[in-house]
C-alpha positions as CSV (number, residue, x, y, z in Angstrom):
1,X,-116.7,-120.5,-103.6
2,X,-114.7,-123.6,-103.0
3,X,-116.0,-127.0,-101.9
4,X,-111.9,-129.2,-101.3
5,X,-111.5,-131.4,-98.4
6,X,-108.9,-130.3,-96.1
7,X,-107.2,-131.2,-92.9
8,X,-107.2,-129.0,-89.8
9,X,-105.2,-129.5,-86.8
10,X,-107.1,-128.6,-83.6
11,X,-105.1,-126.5,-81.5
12,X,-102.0,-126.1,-82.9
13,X,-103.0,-122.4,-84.0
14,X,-102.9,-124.2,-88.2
15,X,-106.9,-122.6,-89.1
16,X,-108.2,-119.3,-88.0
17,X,-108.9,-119.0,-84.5
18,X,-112.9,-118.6,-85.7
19,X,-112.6,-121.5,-87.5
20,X,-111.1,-123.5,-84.9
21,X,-113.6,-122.2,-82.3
22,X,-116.8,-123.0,-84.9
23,X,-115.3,-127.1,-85.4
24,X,-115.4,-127.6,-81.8
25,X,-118.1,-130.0,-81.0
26,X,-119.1,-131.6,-84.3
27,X,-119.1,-135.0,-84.6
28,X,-118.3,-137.2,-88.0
29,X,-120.8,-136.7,-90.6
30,X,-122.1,-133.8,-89.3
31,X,-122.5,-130.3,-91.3
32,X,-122.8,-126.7,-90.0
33,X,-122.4,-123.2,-91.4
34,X,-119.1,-121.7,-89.7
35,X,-119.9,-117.7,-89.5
36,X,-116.4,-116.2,-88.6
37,X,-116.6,-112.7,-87.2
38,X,-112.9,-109.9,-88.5
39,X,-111.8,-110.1,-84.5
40,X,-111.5,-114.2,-85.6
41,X,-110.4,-114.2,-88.7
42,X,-108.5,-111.3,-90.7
43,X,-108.9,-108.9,-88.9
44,X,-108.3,-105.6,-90.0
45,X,-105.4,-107.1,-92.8
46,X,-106.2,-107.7,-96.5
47,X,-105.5,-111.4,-97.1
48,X,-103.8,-112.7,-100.2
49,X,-105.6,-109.5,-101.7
50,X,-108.8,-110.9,-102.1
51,X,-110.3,-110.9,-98.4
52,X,-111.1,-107.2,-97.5
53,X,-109.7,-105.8,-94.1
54,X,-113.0,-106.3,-91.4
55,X,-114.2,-109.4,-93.8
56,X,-116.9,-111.4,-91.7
57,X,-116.4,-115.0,-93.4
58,X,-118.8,-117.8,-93.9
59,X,-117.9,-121.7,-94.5
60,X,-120.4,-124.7,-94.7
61,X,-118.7,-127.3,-93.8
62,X,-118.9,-131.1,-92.6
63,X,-116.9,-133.4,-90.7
64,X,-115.9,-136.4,-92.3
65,X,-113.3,-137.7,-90.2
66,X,-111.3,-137.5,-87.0
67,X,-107.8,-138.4,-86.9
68,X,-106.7,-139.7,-83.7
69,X,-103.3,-140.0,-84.3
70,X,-100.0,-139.5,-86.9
71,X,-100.8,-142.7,-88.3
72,X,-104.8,-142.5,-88.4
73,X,-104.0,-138.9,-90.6
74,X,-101.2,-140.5,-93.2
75,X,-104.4,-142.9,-93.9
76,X,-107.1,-139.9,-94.1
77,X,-104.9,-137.6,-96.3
78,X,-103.9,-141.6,-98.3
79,X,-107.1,-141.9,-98.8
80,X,-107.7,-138.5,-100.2
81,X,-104.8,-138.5,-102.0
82,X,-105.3,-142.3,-103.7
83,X,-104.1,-145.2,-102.7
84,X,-103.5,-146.4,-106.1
85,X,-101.8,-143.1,-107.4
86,X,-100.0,-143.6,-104.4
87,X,-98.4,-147.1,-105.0
């Protein structure tokens, strides 16, 4: 049970392909529960020994921001990060 911010590139193959498929068509601000099926996920391989083989996975999730380019996604992870730990 984890609740961390995190950035996913869309289409570049970078999240599970579940994952990827369940993002598609939120808009900023909005939250959904992700249900990711073992054909979308895992599979039938053990992961990092604590996902099972045939693991259906679940992820509540919101979407705070949209990058829209390099520059927009240095700011968003800045911004996580802390722009005064940064300086």
């Amino acid at each position: 049970d984890q609740s961390e911010d995190f950035l996913a590139k869309i289409g570049q193959n970078k999240v599970l392909p579940g994952f990827e498929k369940g993002l598609m068509g939120m808009r900023v601000g909005g939250k959904r529960t992700i249900r990711i099926p073992p054909s979308l996920a895992y599979g039938d391989e053990w992961y990092k020994g604590t996902i099972p083989p045939k693991s259906h996975l679940e992820f509540e999730c919101e979407l705070v921001s949209i990058a829209q380019s390099p520059q927009e996604e240095f700011m968003i992870q800045l911004k996580k990060f802390g722009v005064g730990r940064a300086i």
